[in-house]
C-alpha positions in Angstrom: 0.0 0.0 0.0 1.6 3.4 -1.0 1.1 6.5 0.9 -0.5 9.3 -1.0 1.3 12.6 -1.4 -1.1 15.6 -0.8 -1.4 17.3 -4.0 -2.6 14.3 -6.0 -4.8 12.9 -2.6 -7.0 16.4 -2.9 -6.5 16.1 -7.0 -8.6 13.0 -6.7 -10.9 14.0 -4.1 -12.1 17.4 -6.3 -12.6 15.0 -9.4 -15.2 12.6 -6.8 -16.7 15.5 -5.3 -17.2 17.7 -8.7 -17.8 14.1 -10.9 -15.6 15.9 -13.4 -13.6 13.5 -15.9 -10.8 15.8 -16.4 -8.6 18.3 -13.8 -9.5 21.8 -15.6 -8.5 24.2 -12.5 -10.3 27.0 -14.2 -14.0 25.0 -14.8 -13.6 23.2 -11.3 -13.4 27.2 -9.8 -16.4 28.2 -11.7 -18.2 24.9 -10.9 -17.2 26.1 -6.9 -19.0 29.3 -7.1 -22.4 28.2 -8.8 -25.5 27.7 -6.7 -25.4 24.1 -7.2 -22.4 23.6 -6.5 -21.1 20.3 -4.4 -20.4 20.8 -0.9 -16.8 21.4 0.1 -15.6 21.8 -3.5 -14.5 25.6 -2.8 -12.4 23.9 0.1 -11.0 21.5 -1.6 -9.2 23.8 -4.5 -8.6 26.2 -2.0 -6.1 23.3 -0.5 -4.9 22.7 -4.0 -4.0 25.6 -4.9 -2.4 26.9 -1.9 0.0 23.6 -1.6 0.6 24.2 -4.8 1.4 28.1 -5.2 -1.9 28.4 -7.4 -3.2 30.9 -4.4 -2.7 33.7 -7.0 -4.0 31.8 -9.7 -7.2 30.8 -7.6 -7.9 34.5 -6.8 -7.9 35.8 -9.9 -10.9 33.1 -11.0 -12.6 33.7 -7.7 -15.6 36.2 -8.5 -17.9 35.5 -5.4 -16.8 37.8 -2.8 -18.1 36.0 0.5 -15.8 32.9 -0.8 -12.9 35.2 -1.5 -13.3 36.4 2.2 -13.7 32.8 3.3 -10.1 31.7 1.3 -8.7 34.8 3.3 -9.6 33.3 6.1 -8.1 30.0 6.2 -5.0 31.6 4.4 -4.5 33.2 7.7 -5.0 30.2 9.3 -2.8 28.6 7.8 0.3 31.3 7.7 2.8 29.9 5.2 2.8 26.8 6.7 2.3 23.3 4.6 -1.0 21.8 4.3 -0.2 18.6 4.5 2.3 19.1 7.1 -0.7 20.4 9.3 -2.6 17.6 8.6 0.0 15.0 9.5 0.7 16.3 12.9 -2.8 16.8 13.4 -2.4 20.6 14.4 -5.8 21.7 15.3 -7.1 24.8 13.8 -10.5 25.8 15.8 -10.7 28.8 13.2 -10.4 26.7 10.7 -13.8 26.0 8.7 -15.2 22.1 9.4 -15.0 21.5 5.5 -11.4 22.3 5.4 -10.6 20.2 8.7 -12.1 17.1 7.1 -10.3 17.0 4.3 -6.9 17.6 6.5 -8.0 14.6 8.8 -8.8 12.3 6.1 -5.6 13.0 4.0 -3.9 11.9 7.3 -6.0 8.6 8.1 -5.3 7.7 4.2 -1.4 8.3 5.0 -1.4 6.2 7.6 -3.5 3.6 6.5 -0.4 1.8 6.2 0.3 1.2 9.3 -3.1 0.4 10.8 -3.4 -2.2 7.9 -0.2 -3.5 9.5 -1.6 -3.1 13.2 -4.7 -5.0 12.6 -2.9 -8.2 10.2 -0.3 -8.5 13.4 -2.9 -8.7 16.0 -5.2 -11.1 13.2 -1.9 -13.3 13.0 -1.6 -13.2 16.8 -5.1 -14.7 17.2 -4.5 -16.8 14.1 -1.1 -18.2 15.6 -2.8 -19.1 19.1 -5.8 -20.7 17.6 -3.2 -23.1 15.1 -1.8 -23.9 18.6 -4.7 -24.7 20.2 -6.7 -26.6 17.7 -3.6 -28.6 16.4 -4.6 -27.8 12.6 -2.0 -27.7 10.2 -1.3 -24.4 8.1 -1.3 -26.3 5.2 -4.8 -27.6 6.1 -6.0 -24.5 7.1 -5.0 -23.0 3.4 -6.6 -25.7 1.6 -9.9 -25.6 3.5 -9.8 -22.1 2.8 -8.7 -22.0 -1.2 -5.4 -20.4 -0.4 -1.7 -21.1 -1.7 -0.1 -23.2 1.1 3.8 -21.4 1.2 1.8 -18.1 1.5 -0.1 -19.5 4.5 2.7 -21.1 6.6 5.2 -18.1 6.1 2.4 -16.1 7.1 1.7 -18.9 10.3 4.7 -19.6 11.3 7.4 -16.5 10.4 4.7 -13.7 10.4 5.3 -12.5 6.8 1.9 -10.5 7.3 2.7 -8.9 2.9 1.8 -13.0 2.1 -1.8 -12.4 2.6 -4.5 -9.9 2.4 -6.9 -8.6 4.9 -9.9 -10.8 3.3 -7.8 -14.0 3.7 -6.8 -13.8 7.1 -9.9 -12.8 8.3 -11.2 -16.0 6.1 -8.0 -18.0 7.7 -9.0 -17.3 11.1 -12.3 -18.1 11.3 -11.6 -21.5 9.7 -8.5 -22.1 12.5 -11.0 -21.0 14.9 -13.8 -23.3 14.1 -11.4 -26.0 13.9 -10.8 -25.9 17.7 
């Protein structure tokens, strides 16, 4: 799993939010300041931009004046300092507007998605490794009740390689070893 860097994490979440196909800065800042427009979109390329340097850029497309004063805003919030920085220490901003702090917390829950995957397949393997002890079921019994390539299973058993096997599969694994008591 590969960490995401900011700029192309808040890329991808204005194409979700504005269901455009294509990143056109200049349509996605108009789309922003229409009526209709989706909610936290003006947010999201306000984050853009400024990690960027497109601040400039942004203001000069920026007709609506309440959302030019609400860019001012969390530009002094943020004094000069990096977005994504921010989000990965989890600074909190009370002045900060609720649209901009959810995107800043989920960039940094998709950063470190990493290592919770990693958390929860050591403390699956744990359970798994107590359960093979207890029920005296082989781990290449356990991978061929389950479907699953038997050298992936017992280096994942027995040395804890926890990259041999997705999420889905232990969770499948364990249950089985766990029946099997």
């Amino acid at each position: 799993m590969r960490r995401p860097t900011f700029d192309r994490w808040i890329r991808r979440e204005i194409l979700r939010i504005s269901k455009a196909k294509s990143f056109n800065f200049r349509k996605l800042v108009a789309q922003a300041q229409r009526n209709n427009a989706p909610d936290r979109l003006a947010a999201a390329l306000l984050l853009h931009a400024y990690e960027t340097d497109r601040t400039q850029k942004l203001f000069e497309l920026v007709w609506d004046d309440s959302l030019r004063r609400e860019y001012e805003k969390a530009l002094e919030v943020f004094a000069g300092r990096s977005v994504e920085l921010l989000a990965l220490r989890g600074t909190p901003m009370m002045s900060l507007d609720p649209d901009y702090w959810s995107f800043l917390t989920r960039y940094a829950d998709d950063y470190y998605a990493p290592e919770r995957v990693a958390s929860q397949k050591r403390e699956l393997w744990e359970e798994a490794r107590q359960a093979l002890l207890k029920s005296g079921v082989s781990p290449a019994e356990a991978a061929k009740a389950c479907g699953m390539d038997v050298a992936n299973v017992t280096m994942f058993l027995n040395r804890a390689e926890l990259g041999r096997l997705k999420m889905k599969d232990i969770k499948a694994l364990c249950s089985y070893i766990k029946r099997a008591r």
